[in-house]
N, C-alpha and C positions, 0 to 999 in steps of 0.2 A: 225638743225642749230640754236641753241643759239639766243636769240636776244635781246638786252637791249634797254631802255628807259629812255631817259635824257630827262629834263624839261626845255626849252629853259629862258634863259635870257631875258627877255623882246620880246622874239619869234620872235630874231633876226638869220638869219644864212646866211652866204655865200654860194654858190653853184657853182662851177666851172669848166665846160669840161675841161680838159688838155689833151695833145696828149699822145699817145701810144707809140709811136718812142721809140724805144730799152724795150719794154716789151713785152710779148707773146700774155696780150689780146687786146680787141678791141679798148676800152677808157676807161676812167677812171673820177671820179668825186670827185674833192679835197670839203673838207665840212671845215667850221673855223664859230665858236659859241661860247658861253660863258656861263657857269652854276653854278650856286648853289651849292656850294661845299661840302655842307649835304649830298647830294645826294647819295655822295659817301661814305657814314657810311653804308649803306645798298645794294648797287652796287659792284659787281666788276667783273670788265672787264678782261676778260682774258688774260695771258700774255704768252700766247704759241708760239706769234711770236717773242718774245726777245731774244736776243740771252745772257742774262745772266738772272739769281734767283736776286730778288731785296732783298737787305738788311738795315735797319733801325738801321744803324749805322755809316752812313757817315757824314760828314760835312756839303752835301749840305741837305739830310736830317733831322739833327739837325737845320738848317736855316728853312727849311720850318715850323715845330711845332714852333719854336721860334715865326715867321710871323704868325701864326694861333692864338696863344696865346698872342701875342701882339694887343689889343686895337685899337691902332692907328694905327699898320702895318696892318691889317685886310683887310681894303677898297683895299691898294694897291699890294696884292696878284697877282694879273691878271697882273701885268706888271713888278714882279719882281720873277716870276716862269716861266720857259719854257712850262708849262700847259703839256698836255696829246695827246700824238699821237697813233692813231687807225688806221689799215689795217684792213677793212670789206668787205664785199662780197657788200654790198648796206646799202646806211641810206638815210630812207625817212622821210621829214619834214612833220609832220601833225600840218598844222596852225591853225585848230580848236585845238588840245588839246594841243597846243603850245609845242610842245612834238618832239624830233626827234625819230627815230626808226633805230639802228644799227644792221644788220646781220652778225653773227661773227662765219665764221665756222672752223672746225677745224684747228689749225696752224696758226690762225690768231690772231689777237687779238692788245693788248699796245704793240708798237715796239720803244718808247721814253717813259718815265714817270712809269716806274714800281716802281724805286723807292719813284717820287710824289706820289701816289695811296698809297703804303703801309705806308709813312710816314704820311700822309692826316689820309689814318684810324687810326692811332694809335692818330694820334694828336685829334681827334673828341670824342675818347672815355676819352681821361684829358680834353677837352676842347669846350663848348659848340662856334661853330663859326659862329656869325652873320658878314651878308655885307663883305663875303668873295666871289667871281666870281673865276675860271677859266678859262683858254683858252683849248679850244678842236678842234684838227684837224682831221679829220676822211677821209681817203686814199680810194677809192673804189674802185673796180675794182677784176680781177682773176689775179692771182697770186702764180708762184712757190715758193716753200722753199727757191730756192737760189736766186729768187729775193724781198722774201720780208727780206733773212738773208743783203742782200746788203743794203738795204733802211734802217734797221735796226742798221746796222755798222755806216752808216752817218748820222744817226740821233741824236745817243745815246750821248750828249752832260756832262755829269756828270763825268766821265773819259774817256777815252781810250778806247775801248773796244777791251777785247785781240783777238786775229786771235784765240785762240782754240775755242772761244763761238763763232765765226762764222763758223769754221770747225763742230762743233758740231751741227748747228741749221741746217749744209746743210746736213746734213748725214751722212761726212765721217768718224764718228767713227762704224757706225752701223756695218759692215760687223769684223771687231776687236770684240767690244763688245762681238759679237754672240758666238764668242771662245773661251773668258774668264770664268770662273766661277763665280756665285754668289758672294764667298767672296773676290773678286780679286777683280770684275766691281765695288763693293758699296766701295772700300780703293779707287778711284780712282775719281778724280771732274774732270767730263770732260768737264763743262764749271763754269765759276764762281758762286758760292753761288750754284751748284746742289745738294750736298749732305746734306745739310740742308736739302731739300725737299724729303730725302728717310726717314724721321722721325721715325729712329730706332736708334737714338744713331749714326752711324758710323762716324765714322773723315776721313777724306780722306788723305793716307799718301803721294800722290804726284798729280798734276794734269795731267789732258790727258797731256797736250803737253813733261811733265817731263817720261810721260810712252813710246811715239812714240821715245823719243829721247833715251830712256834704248834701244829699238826693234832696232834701226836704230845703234845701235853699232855691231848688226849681218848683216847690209848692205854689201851680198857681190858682187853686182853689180855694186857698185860702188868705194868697199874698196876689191881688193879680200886679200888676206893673206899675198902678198908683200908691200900692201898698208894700215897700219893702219889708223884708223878714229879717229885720238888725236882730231880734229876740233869740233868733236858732244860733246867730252868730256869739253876742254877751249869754246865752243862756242856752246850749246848745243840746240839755237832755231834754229841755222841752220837747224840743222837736221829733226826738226818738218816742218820746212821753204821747205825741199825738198819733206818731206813726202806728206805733203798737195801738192803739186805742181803737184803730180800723185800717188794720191792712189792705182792704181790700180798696175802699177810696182810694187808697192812694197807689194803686195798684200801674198804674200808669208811669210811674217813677221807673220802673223794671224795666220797661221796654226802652226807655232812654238813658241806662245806667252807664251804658257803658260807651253814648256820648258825652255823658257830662264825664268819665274819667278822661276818655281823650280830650276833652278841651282844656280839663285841671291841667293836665300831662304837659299839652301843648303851651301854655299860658307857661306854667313855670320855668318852662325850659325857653322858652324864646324871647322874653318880655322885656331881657336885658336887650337884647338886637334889634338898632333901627327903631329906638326906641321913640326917637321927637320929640325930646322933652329933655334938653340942655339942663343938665345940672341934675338930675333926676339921680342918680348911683352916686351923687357926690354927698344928697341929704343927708342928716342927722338927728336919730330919736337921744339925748342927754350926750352929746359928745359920741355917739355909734352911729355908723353907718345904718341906714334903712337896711339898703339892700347890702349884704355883707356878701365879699369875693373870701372871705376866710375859710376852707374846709367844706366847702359846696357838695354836697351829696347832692345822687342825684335825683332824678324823680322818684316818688316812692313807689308807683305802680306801674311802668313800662321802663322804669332805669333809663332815660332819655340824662344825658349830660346836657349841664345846665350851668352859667356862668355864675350867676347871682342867687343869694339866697331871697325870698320871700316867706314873711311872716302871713301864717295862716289871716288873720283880723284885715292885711291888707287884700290877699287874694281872694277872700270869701264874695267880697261886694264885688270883684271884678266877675268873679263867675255869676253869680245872683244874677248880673245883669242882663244875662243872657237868657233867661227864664222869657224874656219879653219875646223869644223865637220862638216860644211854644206854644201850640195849639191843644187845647186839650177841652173834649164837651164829652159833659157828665154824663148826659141823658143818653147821646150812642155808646159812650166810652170808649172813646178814639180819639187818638193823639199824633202828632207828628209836628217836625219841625219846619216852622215856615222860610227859614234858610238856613243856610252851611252853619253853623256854629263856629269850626275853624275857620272858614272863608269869610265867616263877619270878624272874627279876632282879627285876623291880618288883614282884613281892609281895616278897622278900626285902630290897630293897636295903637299907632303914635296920638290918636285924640283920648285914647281910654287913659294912657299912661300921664299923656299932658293933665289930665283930670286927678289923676293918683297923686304926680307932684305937688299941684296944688293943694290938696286934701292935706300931704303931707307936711307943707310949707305952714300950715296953720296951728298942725297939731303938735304936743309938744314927747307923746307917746302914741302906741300903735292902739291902745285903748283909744285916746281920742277920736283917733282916724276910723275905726270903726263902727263909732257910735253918731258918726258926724251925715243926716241926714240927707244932706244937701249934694254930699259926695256920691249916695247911693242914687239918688235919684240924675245925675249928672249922668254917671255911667249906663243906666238902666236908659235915656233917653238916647243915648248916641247909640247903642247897640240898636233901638227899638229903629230910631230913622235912619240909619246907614246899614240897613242889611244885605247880606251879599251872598250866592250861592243860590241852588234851585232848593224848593223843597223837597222835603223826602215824603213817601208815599202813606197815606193813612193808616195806622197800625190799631187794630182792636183790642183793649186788655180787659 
């Protein structure tokens, strides 16, 4: 267990029993000090219990190096920064070496002030800071993931903090994850600022919550194939909003994650080709091209080259459609798909695409086309009767 060593403030500190009531363990011991803020040029406190990566490029972290570097704002550091919050196992004061001692064991750590700390360092290496104090609160006690992701959420005062860094810090991505491949999980920030921290270059092309909301347009629990899911598409944190609410329902998503990316993959890269549907690349949302040939990236999760661009509101309904191959029963909890998904795309494509046109020939933006009921249900039927491939074998989740 880690343990660090602050230099008390004039080897003042607080020390405070507070009740237990709605936590797991026994009691708890609130700590509030104030230190030398050098200290922390050579310190750093771990931030495993955050539930976001701290970034040195916010507004309120421009204010802090401002306040370090300023002269006269220097003194007044301690009452115009929210200072540092610490979840530890125990901090003991030793008043001889005027010194506290914080026990910080795994998953614990800065659950407020990730971003002070990183902004602090950065500011100390431009800036030599004298009669600079902060404030330090130290939490002690045991402590689960999800209660210290809780204390975490209302703590974190800098912005918001989104609901997928708390879904992520309590675990629920972990059993997904396990399913995805390597180059799948590193395109993918499943809480804020994480992919910085795989320090290999990666960009992340959607966030967790933008991935649960792709999986949860195969929701057929909730949407079966009379019932499309236009809601995840105009309104798409819903869908994360149910996912989180009971992962475990919807637990069968995971084991076909990583068909429904090869289908996205497949779909976007091939749709322009052989397409059977004259005039289709030539359409127009306000004088634009639908599908634009301008600066085409390529897929975002297998980098497949691709001709034409596609707007997510038109793709979503095309994949949705294929929810109608799945098989999924609640009571064994066993799922599989009742044919090829790529094999039904490519026997379908030129009737799905002729069905897009049309959708498209009506609508006068990609808002319309997405909201247009009649398109979803067009699609979702030609996949359902024209399927093609064997099925794949019963999977238990």
């Amino acid at each position: 267990m880690p343990t660090i060593s602050l230099d008390l403030y004039q080897n003042e500190i607080s020390q405070i029993k507070v009740p237990a009531n709605g936590f797991s363990g026994p009691a708890y011991i609130v700590s509030n000090f104030y230190v030398d803020i050098n200290q922390l040029s050579s310190i750093d406190i771990p931030i495993e219990s955050n539930v976001r990566k701290p970034v040195d490029n916010t507004a309120a972290t421009q204010a802090i190096r401002d306040t370090i570097a300023s002269k006269s704002n220097q003194t007044r550091f301690w009452a115009l920064n929210g200072g540092l919050v610490i979840i530890a196992k125990q901090a003991t004061h030793d008043r001889g070496k005027k010194r506290i001692q914080i026990q910080i064991p795994p998953d614990y750590g800065l659950i407020n002030g990730g971003h002070t700390q990183l902004a602090i360092k950065n500011a100390l290496i431009d800036h030599g800071a004298t009669n600079v104090i902060i404030r330090v609160e130290v939490i002690s006690g045991t402590f689960t993931n999800d209660e210290i992701a809780v204390i975490a959420e209302a703590r974190n005062t800098s912005k918001n903090v989104k609901s997928m860094s708390v879904a992520w810090k309590r675990g629920k991505f972990i059993d997904l994850r396990a399913k995805l491949s390597t180059p799948v999980d590193t395109r993918i920030d499943w809480t804020e600022n994480l992919v910085e921290s795989y320090g290999h270059g990666t960009k992340a092309v959607c966030s967790g919550s933008q991935f649960i909301s792709l999986l949860m347009l195969f929701n057929l629990l909730d949407y079966d194939i009379s019932q499309d899911p236009i809601t995840y598409v105009t309104g798409p944190g819903g869908a994360f909003s149910k996912w989180c609410s009971d992962t475990n329902r919807y637990a069968f998503l995971n084991h076909v994650a990583m068909d429904i990316i090869d289908l996205h993959e497949e779909i976007l890269s091939t749709f322009s080709k052989d397409h059977g549907a004259p005039g289709l690349l030539s359409t127009k949302f306000g004088g634009k091209k639908v599908f634009s040939d301008k600066k085409v990236p390529v897929t975002p999760f297998h980098e497949y080259v691709r001709e034409r661009k596609m707007d997510e509101g038109i793709l979503k309904p095309i994949l949705s459609a294929f929810r109608g191959l799945l098989e999924v029963n609640e009571a064994s909890r066993t799922v599989r798909w009742i044919a090829d998904p790529k094999e039904t795309w490519e026997h379908n494509k030129q009737a799905i695409m002729t069905t897009v046109k049309t959708g498209v020939m009506q609508a006068s933006t990609v808002y319309e086309f997405r909201k247009n009921k009649l398109i979803w249900q067009l699609l979702t039927s030609t996949v359902v009767n024209n399927k093609a491939g064997k099925p794949t074998p019963l999977l238990t989740y």
